[in-house]
PDB file with SEQRES, HELIX, SHEET and CRYST1 records, atoms N, CA, C and O in Angstrom:
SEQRES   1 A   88  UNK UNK UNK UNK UNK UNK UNK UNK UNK UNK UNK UNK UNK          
SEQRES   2 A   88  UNK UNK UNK UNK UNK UNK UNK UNK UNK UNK UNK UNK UNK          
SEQRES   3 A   88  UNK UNK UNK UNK UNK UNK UNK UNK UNK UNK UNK UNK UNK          
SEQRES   4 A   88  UNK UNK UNK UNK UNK UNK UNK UNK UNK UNK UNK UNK UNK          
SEQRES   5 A   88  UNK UNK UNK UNK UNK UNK UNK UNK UNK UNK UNK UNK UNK          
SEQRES   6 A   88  UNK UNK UNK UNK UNK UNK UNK UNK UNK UNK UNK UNK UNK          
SEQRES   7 A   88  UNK UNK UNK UNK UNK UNK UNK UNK UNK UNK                      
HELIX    1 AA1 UNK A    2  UNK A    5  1                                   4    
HELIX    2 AA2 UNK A    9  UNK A   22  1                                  14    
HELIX    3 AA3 UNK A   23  UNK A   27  3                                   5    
HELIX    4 AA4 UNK A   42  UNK A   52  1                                  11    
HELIX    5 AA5 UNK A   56  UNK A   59  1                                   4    
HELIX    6 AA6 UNK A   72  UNK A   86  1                                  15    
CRYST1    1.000    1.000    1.000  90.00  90.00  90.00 P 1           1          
ATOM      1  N   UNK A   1      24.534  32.536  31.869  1.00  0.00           N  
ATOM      2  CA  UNK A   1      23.208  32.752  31.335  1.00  0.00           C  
ATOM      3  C   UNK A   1      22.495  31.420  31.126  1.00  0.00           C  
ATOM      4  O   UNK A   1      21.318  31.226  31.428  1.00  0.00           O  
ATOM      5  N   UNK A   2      23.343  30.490  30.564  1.00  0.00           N  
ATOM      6  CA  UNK A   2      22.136  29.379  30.281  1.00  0.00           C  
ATOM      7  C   UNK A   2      21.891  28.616  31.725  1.00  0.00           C  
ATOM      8  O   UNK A   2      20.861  27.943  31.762  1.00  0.00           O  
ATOM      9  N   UNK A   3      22.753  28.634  32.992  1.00  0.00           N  
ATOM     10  CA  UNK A   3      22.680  28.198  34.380  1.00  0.00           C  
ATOM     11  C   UNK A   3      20.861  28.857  34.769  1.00  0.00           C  
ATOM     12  O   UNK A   3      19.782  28.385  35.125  1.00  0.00           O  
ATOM     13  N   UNK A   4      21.414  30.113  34.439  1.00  0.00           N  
ATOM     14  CA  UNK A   4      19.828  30.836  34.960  1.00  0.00           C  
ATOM     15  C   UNK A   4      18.613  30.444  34.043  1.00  0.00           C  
ATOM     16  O   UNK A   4      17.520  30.480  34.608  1.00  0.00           O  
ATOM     17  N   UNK A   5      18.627  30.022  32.532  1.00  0.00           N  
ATOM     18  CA  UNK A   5      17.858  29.928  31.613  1.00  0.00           C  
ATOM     19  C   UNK A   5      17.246  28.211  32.107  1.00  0.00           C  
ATOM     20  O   UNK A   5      16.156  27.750  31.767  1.00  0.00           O  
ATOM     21  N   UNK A   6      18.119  27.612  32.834  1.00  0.00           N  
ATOM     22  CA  UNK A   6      18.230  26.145  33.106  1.00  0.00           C  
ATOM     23  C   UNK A   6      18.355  24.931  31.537  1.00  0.00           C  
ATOM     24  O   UNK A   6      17.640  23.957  31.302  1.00  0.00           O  
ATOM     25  N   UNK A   7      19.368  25.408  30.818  1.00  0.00           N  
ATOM     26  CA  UNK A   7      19.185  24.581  29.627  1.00  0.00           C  
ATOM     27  C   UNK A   7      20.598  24.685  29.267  1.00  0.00           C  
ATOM     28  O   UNK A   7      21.404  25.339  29.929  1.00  0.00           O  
ATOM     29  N   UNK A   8      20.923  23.946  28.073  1.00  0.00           N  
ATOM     30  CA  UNK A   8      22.576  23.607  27.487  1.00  0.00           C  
ATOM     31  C   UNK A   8      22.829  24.171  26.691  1.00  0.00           C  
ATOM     32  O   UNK A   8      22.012  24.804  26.023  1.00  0.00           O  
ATOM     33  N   UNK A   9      24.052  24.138  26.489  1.00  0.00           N  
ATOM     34  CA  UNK A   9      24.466  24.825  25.415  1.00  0.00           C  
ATOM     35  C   UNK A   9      24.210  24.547  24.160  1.00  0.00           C  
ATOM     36  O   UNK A   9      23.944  25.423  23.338  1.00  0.00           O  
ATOM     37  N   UNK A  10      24.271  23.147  23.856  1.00  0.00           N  
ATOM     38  CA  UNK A  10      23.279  22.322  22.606  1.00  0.00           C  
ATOM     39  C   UNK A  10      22.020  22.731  22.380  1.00  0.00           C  
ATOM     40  O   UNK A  10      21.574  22.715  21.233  1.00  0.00           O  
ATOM     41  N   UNK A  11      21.209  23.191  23.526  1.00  0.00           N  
ATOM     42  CA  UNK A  11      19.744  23.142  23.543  1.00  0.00           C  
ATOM     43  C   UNK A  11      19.429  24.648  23.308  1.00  0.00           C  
ATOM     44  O   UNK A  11      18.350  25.035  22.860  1.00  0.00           O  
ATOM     45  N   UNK A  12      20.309  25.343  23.597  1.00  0.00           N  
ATOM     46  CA  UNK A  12      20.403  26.933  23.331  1.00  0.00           C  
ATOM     47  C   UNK A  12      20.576  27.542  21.762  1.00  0.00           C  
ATOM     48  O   UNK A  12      20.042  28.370  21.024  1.00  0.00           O  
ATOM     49  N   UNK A  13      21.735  26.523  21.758  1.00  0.00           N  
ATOM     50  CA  UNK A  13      21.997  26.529  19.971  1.00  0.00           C  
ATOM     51  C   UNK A  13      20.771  25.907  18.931  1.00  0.00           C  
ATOM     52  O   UNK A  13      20.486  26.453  17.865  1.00  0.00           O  
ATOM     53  N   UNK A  14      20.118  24.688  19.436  1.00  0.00           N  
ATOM     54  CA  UNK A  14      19.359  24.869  18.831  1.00  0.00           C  
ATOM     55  C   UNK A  14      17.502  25.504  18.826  1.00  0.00           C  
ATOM     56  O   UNK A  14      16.456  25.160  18.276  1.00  0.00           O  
ATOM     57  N   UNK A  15      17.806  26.247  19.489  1.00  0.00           N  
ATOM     58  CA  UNK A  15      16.726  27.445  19.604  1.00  0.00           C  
ATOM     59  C   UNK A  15      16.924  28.216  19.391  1.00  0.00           C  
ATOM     60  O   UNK A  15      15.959  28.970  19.266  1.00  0.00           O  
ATOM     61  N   UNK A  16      18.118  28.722  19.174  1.00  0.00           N  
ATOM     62  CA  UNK A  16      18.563  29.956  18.517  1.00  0.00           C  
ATOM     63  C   UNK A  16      18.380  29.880  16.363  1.00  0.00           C  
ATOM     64  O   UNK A  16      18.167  30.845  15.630  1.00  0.00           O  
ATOM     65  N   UNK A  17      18.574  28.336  15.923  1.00  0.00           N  
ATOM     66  CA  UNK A  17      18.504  28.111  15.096  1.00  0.00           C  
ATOM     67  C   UNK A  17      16.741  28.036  14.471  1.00  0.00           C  
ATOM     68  O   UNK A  17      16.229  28.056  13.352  1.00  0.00           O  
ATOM     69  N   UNK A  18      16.316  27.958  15.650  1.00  0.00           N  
ATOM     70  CA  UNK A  18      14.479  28.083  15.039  1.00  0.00           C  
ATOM     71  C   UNK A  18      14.259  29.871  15.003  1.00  0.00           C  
ATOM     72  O   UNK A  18      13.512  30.344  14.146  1.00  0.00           O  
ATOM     73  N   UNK A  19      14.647  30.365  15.545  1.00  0.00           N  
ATOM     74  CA  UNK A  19      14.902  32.152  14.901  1.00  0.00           C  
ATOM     75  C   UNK A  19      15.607  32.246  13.481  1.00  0.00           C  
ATOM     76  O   UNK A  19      15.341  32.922  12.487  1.00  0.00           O  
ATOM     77  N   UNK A  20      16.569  31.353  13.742  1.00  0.00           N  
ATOM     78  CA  UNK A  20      17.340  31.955  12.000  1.00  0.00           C  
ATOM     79  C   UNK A  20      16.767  31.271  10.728  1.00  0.00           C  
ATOM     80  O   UNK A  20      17.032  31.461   9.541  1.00  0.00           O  
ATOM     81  N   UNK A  21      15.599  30.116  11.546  1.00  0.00           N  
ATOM     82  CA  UNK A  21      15.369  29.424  10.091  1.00  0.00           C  
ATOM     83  C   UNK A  21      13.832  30.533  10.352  1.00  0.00           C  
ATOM     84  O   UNK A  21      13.536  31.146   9.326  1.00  0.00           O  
ATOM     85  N   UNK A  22      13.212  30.716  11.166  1.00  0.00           N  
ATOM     86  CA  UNK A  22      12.178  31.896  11.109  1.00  0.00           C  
ATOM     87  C   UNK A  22      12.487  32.890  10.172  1.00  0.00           C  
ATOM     88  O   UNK A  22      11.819  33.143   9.169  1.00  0.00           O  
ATOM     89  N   UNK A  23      13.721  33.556  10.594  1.00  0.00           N  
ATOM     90  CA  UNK A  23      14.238  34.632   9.620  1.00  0.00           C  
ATOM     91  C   UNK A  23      14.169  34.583   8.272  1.00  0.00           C  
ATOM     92  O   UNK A  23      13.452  35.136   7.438  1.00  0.00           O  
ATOM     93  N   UNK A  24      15.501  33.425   8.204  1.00  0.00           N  
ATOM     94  CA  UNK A  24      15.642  33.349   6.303  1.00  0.00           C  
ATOM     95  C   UNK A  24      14.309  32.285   5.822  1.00  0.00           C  
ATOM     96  O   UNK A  24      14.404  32.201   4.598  1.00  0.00           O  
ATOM     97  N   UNK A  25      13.566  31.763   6.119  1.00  0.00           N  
ATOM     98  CA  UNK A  25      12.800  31.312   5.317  1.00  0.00           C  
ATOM     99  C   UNK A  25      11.191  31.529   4.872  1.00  0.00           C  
ATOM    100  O   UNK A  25      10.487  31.095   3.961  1.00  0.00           O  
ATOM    101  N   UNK A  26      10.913  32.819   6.490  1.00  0.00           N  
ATOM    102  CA  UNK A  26       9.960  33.799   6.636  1.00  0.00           C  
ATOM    103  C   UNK A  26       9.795  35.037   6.163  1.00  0.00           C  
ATOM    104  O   UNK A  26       9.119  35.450   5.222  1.00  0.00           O  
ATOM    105  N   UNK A  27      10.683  35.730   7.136  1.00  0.00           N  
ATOM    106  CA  UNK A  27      10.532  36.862   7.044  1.00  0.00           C  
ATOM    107  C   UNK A  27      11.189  37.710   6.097  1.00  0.00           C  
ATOM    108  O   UNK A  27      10.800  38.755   5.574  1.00  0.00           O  
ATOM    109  N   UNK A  28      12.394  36.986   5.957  1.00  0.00           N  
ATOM    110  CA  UNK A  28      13.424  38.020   5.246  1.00  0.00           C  
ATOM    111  C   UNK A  28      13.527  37.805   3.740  1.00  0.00           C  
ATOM    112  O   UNK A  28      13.782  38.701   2.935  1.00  0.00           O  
ATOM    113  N   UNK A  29      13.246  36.196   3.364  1.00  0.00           N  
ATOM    114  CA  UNK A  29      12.702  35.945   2.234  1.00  0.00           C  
ATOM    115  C   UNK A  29      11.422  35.419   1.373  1.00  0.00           C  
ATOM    116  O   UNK A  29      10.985  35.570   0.232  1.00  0.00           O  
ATOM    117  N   UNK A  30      11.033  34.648   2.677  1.00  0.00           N  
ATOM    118  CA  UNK A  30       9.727  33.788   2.107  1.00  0.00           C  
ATOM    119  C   UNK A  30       9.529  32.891   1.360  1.00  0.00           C  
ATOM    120  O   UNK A  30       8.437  32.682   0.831  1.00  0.00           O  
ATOM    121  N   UNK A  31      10.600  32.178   1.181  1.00  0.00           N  
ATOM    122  CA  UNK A  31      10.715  31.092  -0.099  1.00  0.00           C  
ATOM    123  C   UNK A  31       9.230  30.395   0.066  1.00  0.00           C  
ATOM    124  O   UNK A  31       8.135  30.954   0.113  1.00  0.00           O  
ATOM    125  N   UNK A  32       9.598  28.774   0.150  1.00  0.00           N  
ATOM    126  CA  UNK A  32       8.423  28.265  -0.196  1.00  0.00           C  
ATOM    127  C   UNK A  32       7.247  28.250   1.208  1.00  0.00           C  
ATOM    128  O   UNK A  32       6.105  27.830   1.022  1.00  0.00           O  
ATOM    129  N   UNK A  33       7.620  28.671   2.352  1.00  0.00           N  
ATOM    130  CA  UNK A  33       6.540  28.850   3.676  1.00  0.00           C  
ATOM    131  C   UNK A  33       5.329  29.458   3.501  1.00  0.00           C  
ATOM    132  O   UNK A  33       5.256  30.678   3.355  1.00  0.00           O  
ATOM    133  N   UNK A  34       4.375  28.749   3.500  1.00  0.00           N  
ATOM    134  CA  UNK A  34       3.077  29.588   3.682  1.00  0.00           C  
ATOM    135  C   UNK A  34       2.681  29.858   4.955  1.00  0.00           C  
ATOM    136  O   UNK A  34       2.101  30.929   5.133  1.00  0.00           O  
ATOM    137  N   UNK A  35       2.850  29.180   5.823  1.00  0.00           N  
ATOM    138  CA  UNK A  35       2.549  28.954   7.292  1.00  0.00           C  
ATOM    139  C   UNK A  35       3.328  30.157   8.298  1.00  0.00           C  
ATOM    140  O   UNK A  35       4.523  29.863   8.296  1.00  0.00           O  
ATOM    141  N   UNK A  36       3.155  31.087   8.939  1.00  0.00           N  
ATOM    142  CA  UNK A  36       4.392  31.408  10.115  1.00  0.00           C  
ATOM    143  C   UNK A  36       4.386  31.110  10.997  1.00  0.00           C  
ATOM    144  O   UNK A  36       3.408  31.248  11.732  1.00  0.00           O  
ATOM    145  N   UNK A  37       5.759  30.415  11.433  1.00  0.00           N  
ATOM    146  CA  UNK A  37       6.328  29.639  12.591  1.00  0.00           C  
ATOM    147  C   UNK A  37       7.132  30.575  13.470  1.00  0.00           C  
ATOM    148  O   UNK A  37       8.348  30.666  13.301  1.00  0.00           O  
ATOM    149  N   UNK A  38       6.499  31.281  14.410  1.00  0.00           N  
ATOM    150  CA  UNK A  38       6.768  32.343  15.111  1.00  0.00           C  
ATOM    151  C   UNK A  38       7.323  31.235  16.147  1.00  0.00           C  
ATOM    152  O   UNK A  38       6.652  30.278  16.531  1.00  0.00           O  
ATOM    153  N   UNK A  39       8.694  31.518  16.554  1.00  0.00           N  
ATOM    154  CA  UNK A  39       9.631  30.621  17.463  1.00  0.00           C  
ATOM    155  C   UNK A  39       8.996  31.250  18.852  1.00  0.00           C  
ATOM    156  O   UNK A  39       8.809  32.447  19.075  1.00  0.00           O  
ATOM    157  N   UNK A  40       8.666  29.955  19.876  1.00  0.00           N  
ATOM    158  CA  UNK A  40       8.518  30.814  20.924  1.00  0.00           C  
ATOM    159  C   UNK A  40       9.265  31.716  21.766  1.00  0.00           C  
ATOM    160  O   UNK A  40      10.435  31.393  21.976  1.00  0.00           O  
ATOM    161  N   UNK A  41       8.868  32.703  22.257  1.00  0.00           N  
ATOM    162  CA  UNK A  41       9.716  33.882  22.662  1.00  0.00           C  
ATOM    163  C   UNK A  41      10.177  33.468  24.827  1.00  0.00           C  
ATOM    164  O   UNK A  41      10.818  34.295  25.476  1.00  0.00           O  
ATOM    165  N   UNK A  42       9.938  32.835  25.129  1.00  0.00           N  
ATOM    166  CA  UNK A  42      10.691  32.462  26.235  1.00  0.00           C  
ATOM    167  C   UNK A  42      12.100  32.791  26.668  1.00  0.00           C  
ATOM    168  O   UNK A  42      12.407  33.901  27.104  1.00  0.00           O  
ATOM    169  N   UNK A  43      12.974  31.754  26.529  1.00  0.00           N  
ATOM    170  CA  UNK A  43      14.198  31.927  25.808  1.00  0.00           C  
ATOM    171  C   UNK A  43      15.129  33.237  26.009  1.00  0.00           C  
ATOM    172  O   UNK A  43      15.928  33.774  26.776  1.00  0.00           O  
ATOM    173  N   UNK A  44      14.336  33.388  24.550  1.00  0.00           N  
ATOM    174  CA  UNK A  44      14.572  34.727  24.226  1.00  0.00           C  
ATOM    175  C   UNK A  44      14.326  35.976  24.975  1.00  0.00           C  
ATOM    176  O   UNK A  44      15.299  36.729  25.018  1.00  0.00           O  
ATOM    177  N   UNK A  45      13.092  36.434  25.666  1.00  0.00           N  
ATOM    178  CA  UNK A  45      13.365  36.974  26.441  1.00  0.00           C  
ATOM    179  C   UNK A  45      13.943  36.899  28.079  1.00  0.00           C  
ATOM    180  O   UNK A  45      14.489  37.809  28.704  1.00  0.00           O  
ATOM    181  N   UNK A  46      13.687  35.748  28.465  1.00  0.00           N  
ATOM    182  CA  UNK A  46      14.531  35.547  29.387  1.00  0.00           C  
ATOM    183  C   UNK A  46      16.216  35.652  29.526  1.00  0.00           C  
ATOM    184  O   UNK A  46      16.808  36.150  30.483  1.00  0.00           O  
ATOM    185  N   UNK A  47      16.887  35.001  28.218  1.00  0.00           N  
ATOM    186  CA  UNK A  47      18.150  35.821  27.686  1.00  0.00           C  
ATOM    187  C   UNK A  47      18.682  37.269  27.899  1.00  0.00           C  
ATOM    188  O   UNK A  47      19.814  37.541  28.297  1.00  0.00           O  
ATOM    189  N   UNK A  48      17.473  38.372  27.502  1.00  0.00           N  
ATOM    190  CA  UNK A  48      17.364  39.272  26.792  1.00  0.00           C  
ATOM    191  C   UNK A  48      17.535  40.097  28.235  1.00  0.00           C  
ATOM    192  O   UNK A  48      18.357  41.010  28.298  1.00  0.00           O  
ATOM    193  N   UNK A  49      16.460  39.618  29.760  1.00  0.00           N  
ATOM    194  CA  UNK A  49      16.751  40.035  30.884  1.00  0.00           C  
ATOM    195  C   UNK A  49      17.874  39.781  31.699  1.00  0.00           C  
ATOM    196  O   UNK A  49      18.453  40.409  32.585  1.00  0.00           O  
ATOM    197  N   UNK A  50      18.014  38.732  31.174  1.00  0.00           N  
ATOM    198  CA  UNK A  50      19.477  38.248  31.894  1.00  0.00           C  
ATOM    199  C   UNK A  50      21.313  39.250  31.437  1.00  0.00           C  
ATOM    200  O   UNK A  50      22.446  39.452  31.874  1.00  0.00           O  
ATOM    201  N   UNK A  51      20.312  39.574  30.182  1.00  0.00           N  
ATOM    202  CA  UNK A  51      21.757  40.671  29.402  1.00  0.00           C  
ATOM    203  C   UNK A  51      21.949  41.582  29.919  1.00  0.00           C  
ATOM    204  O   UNK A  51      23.096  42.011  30.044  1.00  0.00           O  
ATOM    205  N   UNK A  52      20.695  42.310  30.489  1.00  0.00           N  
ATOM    206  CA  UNK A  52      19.999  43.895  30.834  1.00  0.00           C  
ATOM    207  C   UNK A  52      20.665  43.456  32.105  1.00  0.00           C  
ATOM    208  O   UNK A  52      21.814  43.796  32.388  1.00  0.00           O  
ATOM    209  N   UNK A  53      20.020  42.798  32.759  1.00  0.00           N  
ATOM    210  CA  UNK A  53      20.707  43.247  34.462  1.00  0.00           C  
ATOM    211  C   UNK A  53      22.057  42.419  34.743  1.00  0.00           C  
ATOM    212  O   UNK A  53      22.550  42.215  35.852  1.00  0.00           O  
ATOM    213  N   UNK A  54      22.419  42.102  33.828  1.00  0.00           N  
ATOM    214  CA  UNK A  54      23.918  41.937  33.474  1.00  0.00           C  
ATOM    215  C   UNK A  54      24.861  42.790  33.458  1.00  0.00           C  
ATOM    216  O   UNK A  54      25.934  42.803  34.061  1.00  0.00           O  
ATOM    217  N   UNK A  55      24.248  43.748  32.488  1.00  0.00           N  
ATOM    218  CA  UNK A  55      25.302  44.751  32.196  1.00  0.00           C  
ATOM    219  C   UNK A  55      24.733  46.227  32.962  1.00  0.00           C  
ATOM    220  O   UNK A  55      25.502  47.162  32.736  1.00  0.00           O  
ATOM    221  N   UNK A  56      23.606  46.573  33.767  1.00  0.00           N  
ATOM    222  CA  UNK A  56      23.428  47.202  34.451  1.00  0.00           C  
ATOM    223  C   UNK A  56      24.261  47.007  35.746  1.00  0.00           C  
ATOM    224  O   UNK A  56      24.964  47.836  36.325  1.00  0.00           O  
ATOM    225  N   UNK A  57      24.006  45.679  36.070  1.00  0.00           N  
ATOM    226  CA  UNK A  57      25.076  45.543  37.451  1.00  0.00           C  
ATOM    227  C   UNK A  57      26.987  45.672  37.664  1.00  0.00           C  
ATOM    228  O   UNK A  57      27.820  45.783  38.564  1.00  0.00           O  
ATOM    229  N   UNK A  58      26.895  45.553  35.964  1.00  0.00           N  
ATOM    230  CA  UNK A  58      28.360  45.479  36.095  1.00  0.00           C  
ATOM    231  C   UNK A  58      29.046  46.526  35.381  1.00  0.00           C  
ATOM    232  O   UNK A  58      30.221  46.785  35.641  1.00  0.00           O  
ATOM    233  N   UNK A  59      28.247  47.285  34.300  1.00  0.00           N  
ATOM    234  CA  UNK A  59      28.360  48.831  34.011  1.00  0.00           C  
ATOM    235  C   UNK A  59      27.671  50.129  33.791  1.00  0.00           C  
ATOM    236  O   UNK A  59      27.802  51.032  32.965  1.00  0.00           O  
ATOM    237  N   UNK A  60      26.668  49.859  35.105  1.00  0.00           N  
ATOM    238  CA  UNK A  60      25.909  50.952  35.517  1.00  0.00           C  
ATOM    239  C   UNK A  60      26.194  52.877  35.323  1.00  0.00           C  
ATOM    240  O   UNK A  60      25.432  53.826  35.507  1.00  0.00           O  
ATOM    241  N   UNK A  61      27.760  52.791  34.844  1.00  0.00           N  
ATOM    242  CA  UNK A  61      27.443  53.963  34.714  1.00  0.00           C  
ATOM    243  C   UNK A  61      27.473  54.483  32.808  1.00  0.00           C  
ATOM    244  O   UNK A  61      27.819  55.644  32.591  1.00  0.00           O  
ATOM    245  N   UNK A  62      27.118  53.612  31.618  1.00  0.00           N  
ATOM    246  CA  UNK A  62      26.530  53.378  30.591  1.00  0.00           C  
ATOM    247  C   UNK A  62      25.808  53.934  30.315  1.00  0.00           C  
ATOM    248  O   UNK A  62      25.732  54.721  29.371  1.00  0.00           O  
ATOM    249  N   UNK A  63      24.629  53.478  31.580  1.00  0.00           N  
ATOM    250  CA  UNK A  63      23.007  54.002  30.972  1.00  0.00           C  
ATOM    251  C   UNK A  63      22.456  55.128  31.781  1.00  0.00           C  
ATOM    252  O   UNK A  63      21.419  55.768  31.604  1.00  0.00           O  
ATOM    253  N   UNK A  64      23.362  55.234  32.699  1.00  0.00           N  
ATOM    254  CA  UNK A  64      22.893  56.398  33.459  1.00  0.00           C  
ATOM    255  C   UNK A  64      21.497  56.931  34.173  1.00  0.00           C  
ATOM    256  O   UNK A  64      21.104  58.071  34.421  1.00  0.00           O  
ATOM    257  N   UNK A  65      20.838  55.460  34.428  1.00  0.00           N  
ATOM    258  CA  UNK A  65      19.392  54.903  35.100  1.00  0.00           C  
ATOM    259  C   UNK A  65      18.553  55.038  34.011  1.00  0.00           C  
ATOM    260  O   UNK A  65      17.495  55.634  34.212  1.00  0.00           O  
ATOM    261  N   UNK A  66      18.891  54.430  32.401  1.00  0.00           N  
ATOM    262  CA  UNK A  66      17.962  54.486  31.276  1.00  0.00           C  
ATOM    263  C   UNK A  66      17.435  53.446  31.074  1.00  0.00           C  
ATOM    264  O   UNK A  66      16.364  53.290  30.487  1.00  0.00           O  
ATOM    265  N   UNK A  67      18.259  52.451  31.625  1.00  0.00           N  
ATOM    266  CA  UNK A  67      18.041  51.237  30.997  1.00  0.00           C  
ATOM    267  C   UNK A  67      16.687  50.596  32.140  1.00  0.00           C  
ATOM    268  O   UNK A  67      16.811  50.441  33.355  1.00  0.00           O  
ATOM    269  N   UNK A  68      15.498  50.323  31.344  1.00  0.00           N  
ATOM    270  CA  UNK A  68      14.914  49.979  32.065  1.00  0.00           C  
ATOM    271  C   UNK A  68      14.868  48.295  32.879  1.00  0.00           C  
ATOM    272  O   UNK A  68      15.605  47.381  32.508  1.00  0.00           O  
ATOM    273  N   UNK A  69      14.062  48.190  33.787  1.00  0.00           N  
ATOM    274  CA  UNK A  69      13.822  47.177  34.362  1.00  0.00           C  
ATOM    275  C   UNK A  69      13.535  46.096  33.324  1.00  0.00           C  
ATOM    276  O   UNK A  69      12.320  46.065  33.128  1.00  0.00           O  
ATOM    277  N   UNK A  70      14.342  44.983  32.408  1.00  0.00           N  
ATOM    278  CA  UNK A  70      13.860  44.197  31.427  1.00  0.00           C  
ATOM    279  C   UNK A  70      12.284  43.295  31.687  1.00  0.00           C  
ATOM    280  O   UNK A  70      11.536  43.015  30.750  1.00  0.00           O  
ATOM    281  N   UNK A  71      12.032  42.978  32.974  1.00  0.00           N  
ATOM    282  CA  UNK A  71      10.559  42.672  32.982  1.00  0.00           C  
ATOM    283  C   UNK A  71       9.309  43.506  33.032  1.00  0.00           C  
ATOM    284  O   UNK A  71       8.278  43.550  32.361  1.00  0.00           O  
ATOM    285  N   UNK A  72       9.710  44.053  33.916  1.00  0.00           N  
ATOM    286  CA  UNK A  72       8.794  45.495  34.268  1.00  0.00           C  
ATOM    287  C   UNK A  72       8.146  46.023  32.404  1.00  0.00           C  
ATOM    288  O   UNK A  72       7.026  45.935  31.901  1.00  0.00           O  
ATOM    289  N   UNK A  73       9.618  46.607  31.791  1.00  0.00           N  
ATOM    290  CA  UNK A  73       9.384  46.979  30.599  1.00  0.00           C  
ATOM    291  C   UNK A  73       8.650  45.809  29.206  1.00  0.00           C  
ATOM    292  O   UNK A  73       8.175  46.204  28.142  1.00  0.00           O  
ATOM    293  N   UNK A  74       8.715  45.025  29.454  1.00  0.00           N  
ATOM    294  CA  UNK A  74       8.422  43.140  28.661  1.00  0.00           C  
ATOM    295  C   UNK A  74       6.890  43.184  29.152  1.00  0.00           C  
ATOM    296  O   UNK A  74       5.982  42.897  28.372  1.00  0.00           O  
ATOM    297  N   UNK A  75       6.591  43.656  30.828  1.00  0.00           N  
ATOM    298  CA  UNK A  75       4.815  43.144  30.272  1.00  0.00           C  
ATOM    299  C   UNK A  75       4.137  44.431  30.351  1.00  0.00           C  
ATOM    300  O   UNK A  75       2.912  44.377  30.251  1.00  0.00           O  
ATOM    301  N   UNK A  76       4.940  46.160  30.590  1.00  0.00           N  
ATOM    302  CA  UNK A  76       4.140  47.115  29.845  1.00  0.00           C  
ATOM    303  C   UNK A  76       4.017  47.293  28.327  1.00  0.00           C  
ATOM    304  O   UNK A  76       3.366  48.196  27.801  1.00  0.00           O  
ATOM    305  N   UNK A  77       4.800  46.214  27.584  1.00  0.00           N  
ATOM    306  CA  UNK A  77       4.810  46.605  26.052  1.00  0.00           C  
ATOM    307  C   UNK A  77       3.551  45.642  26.016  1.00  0.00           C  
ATOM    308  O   UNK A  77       2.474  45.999  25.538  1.00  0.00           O  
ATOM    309  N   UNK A  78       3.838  44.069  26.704  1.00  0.00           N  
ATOM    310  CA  UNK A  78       2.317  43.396  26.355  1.00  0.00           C  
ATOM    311  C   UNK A  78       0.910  43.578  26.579  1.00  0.00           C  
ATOM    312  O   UNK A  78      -0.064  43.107  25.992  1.00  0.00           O  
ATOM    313  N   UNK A  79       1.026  44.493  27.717  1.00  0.00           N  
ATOM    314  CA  UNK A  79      -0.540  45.156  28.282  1.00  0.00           C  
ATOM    315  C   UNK A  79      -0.687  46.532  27.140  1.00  0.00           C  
ATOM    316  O   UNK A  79      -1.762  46.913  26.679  1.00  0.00           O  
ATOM    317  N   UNK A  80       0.183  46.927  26.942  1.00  0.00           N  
ATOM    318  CA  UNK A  80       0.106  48.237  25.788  1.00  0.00           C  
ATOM    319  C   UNK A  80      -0.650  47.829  24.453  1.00  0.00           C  
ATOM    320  O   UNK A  80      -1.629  48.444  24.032  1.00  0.00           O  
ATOM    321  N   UNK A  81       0.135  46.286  23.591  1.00  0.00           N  
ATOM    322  CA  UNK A  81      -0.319  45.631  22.815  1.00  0.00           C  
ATOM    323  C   UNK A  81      -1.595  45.520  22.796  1.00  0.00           C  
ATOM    324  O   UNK A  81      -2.395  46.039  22.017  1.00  0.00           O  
ATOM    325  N   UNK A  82      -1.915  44.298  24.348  1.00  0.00           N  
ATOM    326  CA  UNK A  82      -3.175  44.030  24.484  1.00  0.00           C  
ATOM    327  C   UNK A  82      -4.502  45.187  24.003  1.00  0.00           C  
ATOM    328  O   UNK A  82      -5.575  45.237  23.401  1.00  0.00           O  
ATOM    329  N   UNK A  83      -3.569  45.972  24.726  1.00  0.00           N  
ATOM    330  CA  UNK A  83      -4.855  47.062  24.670  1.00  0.00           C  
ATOM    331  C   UNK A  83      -5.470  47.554  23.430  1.00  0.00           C  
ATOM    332  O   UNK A  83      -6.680  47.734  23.288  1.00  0.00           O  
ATOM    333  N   UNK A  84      -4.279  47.827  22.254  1.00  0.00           N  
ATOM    334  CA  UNK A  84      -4.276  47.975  21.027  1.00  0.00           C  
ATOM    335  C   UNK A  84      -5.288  47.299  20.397  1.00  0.00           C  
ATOM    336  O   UNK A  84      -6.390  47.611  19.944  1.00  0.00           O  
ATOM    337  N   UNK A  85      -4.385  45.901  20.513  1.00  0.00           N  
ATOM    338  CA  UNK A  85      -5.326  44.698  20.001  1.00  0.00           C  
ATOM    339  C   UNK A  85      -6.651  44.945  20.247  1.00  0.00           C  
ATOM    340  O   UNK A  85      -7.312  45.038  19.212  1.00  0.00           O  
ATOM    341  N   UNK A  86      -7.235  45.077  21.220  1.00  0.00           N  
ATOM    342  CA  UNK A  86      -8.637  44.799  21.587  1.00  0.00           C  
ATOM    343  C   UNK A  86      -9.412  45.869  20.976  1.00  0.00           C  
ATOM    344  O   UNK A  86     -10.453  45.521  20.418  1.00  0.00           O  
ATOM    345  N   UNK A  87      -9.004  47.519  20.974  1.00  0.00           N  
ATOM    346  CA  UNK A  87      -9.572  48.438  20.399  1.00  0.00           C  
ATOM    347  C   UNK A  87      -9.686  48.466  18.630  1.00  0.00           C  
ATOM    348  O   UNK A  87     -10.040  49.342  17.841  1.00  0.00           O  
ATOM    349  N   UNK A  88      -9.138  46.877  18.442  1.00  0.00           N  
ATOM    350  CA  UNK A  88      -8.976  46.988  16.528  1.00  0.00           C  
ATOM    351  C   UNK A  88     -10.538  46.489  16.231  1.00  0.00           C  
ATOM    352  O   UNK A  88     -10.946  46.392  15.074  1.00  0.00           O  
TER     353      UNK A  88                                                      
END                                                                             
């Protein structure tokens, strides 16, 4: 995964650590942050596709053709959003 992501294992770890300090110091508690530092989502979803047709290719019979296409499904949720957004 990180071959395809093109980055290290150091560099993975610490991007994974700008989510957990997002988490505990945002979302889940809020201590002293006024600001939100929404970690960019790259990464992360690129990860996230790399899992999906990971485990589709190698235990396809799981999902039983449920599991959708991880990109396909990634920019109908953002055009869905968009759309939302704009009608507010």
């Amino acid at each position: 995964m990180l071959a395809d992501l093109g980055i290290s294992e150091n560099q993975f770890g610490v991007y994974l650590l700008t989510f957990k300090t997002y988490r505990d110091k945002f979302l889940a508690h809020l201590d002293d942050e006024k600001i939100m530092n929404i970690p960019v989502l790259d990464f992360a979803t690129e990860s996230i596709r790399y899992l999906c047709d990971h485990l589709r290719s190698e235990h396809p019979e799981w999902f039983n053709g449920e599991l959708p296409l991880m990109g396909d499904y990634y920019r109908a949720c953002c055009a869905e959003s968009q759309q939302i957004f704009a009608e507010l």
